[in-house]
N, C-alpha and C positions, 0 to 999 in steps of 0.2 A: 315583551310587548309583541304582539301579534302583527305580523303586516297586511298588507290590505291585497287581495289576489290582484292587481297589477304589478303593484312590487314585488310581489315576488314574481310573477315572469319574468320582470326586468331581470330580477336575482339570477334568475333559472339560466335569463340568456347570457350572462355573464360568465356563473361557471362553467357553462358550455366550452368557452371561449377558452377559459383558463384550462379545461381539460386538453383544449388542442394543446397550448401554450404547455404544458405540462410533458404532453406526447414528446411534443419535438426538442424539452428538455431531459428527457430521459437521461438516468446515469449510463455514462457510456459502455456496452462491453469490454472485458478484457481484451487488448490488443494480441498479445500472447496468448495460446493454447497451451498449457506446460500437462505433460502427459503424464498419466497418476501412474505413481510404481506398481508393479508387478508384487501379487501376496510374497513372493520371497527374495522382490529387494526391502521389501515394507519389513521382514523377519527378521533379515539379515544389520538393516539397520537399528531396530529393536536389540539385537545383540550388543550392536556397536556401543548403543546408549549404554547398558546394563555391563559392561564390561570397560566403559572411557569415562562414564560422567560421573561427574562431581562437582557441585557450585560452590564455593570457598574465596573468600577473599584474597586477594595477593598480598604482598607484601610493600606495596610503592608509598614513598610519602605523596600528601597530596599534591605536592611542587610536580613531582613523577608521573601522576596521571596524567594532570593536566597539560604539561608538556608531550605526552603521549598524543592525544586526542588533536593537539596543534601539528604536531607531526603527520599521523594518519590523515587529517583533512587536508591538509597541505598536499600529501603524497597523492591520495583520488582526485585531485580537484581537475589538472587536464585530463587525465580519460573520464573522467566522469564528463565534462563537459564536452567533448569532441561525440562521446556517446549524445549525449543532448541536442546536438547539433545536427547529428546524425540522422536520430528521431525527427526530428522536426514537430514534435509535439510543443514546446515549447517558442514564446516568441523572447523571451529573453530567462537566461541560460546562467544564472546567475543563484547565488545560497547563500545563508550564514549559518556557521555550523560553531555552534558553542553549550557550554553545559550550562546546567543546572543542581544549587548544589545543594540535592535530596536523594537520602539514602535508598530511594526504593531503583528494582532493579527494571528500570525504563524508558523509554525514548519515542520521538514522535517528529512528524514532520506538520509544519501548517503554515499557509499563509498570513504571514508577521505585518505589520503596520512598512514597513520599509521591503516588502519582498519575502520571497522563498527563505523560510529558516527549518535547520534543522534540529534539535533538541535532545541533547545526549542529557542523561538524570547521574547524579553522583553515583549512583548504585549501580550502575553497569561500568564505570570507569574502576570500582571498587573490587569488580568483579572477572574482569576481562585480563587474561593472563599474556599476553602478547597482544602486538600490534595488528596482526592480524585477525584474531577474535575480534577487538574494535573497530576494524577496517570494515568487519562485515555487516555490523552494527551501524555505524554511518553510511554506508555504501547504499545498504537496503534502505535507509530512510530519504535519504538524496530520490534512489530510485525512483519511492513513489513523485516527487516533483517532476522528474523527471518524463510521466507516464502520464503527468496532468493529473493523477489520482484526487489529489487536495481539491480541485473545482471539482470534479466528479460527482464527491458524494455530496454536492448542492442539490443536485438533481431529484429525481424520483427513477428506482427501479421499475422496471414492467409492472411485476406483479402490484406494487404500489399505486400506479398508474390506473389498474385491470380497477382495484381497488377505491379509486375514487368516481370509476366511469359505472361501477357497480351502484355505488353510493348514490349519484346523479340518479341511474336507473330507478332506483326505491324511490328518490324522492318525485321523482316525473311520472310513477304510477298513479293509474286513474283510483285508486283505492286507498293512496296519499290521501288524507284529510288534511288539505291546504290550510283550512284557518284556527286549525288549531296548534299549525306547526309555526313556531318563529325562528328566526333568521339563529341566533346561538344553538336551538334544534336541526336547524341542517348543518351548521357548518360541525356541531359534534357528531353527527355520523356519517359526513364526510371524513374526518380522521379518524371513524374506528373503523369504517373501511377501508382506510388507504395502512392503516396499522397493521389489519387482518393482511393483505394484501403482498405487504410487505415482509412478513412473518416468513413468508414462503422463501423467497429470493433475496434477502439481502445478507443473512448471512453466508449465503454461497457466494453472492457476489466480493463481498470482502474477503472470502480467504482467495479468493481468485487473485484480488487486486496484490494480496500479501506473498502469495508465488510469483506474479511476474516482477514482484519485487526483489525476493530472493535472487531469480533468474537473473536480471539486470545487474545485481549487485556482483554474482559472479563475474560476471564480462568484466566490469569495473575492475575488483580486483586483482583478475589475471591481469588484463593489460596494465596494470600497475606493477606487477611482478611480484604479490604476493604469493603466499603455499597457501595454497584451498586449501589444503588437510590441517595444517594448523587455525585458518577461518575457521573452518568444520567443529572443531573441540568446543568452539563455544555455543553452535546450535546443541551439539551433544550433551552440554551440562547444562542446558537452559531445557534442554529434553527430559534430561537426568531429573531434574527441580519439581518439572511440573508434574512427575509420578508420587514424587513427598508433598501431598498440597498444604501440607502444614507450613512449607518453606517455595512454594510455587509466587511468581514474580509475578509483578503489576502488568509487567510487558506479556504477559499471556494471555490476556485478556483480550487483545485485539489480536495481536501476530500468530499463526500457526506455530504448533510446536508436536515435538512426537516423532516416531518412527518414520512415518510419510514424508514429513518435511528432510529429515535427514537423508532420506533415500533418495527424494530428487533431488538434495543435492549433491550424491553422488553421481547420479547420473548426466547431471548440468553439468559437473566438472568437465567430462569430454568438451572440448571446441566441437566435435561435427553434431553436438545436442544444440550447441549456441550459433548453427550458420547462420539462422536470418539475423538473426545481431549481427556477426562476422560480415556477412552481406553488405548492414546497410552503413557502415564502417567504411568498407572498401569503397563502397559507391561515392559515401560525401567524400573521402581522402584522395581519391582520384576525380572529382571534380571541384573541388574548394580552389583559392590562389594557393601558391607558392607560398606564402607567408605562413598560411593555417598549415601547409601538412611540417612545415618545418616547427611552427610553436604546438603543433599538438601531434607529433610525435607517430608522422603517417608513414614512415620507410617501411615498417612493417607492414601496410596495409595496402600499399599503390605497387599497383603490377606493372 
């Protein structure tokens, strides 16, 4: 049905409004800059793969795993939160971290009907050889909550944004034939501009969100007192996985994976890669009460 050119001004002046409205919900930048490896730590960790990986199920009854996963979330939950706190990204600091029980090899973080949860799939409990391969699998997914990532992608990227203000543009041209456009005709090339729009920037945007995840994840489980290099074997046969796509996981589908991923996180292993974490750690543990640096474990951090 055709609207009558008043209505549609009204219309016009409305999505105007929503484009502001739109601007200043933008999805947020990455807070973190996590700096792309060098062509020969990128080779070197190609090695690494090619010579460490292999995805194979363990040997645990299911009592085993899932006693596992209660254990490792138990073990992150204060530096996971003291980091949370830290951040100040969040106004409550809080997760529920339980499985799911499906075979495939994946996990996911979202905002649950009761709060922050986290979502381990049977197929990575199936597949994770020590505690600290799991560690880093929970750690990373806590992270994104931890980053606000989950409200995040509610938003609209730039380019998506670029994409709707483009769309408004076609339809505000004076070479628009107003009465023969109806309201389902704008609002559909409003979404195949903001579609086109988004094409550009949102997968970048996401593997960004998926490094500062990593990144955080590491902080977590050193200050936990995990072995990164034990963490590491399980990026490396989830590396290993996604070269055989015949046997490549669900979880690759959104997470980085490959040579690059593994390289920074060799390089994130260093503490002087993770100062500003270390930073802003020392800042909340030397200013928090007396009660926080003694329940969340600040001697190491208060000068």
């Amino acid at each position: 049905m055709n609207l009558s050119l008043f209505a549609k001004i009204i219309y016009m002046k409305h999505l105007v409004l929503l484009s502001v409205f739109f601007l200043n919900a933008c999805v947020v930048p990455p807070q973190f800059v996590i700096d792309t490896p060098s062509d020969d730590q990128v080779r070197s960790a190609q090695n690494e793969i090619t010579r460490k990986g292999n995805i194979y199920s363990n040997n645990l009854s299911r009592d085993e795993k899932i006693n596992r996963l209660t254990r490792v979330k138990n073990k992150l939950y204060r530096p996971a939160k003291r980091l949370c706190l830290a951040l100040g990204e969040r106004s409550n600091c809080e997760w529920t971290v339980f499985y799911q029980d499906d075979p495939q090899i994946n996990a996911f973080a979202a905002e649950g009907d009761e709060g922050a949860e986290v979502v381990i799939y049977m197929g990575v409990l199936n597949h994770t050889h020590s505690d600290e391969e799991l560690a880093f699998v929970v750690a990373h997914e806590i992270s994104h909550h931890l980053l606000n990532h989950i409200s995040d992608d509610t938003g609209f990227t730039l380019g998506e944004t670029i994409g709707i203000l483009a769309g408004l543009a076609i339809i505000g041209d004076d070479n628009y034939d107003e009465d023969a456009v109806s309201l389902e005709d704008m609002t559909d090339l409003l979404g195949l501009t903001k579609n086109i729009g988004g094409a550009f920037d949102r997968p970048q945007f996401s593997r960004s969100q998926e490094s500062e995840s990593d990144y955080l994840a590491i902080q977590i489980m050193d200050d936990a007192r995990y072995d990164l290099n034990r963490a590491k074997q399980g990026i490396i046969n989830i590396a290993a996985s996604n070269e055989d796509t015949s046997n490549s996981p669900v979880f690759l589908g959104s997470h980085p994976s490959g040579p690059q991923r593994v390289a920074s996180f060799n390089e994130n292993m260093q503490r002087s890669n993770r100062s500003v974490l270390i930073n802003k750690i020392i800042v909340w543990c030397n200013e928090t009460e007396s009660w926080n640096q003694r329940n969340f474990n600040c001697s190491d951090y208060i000068k």
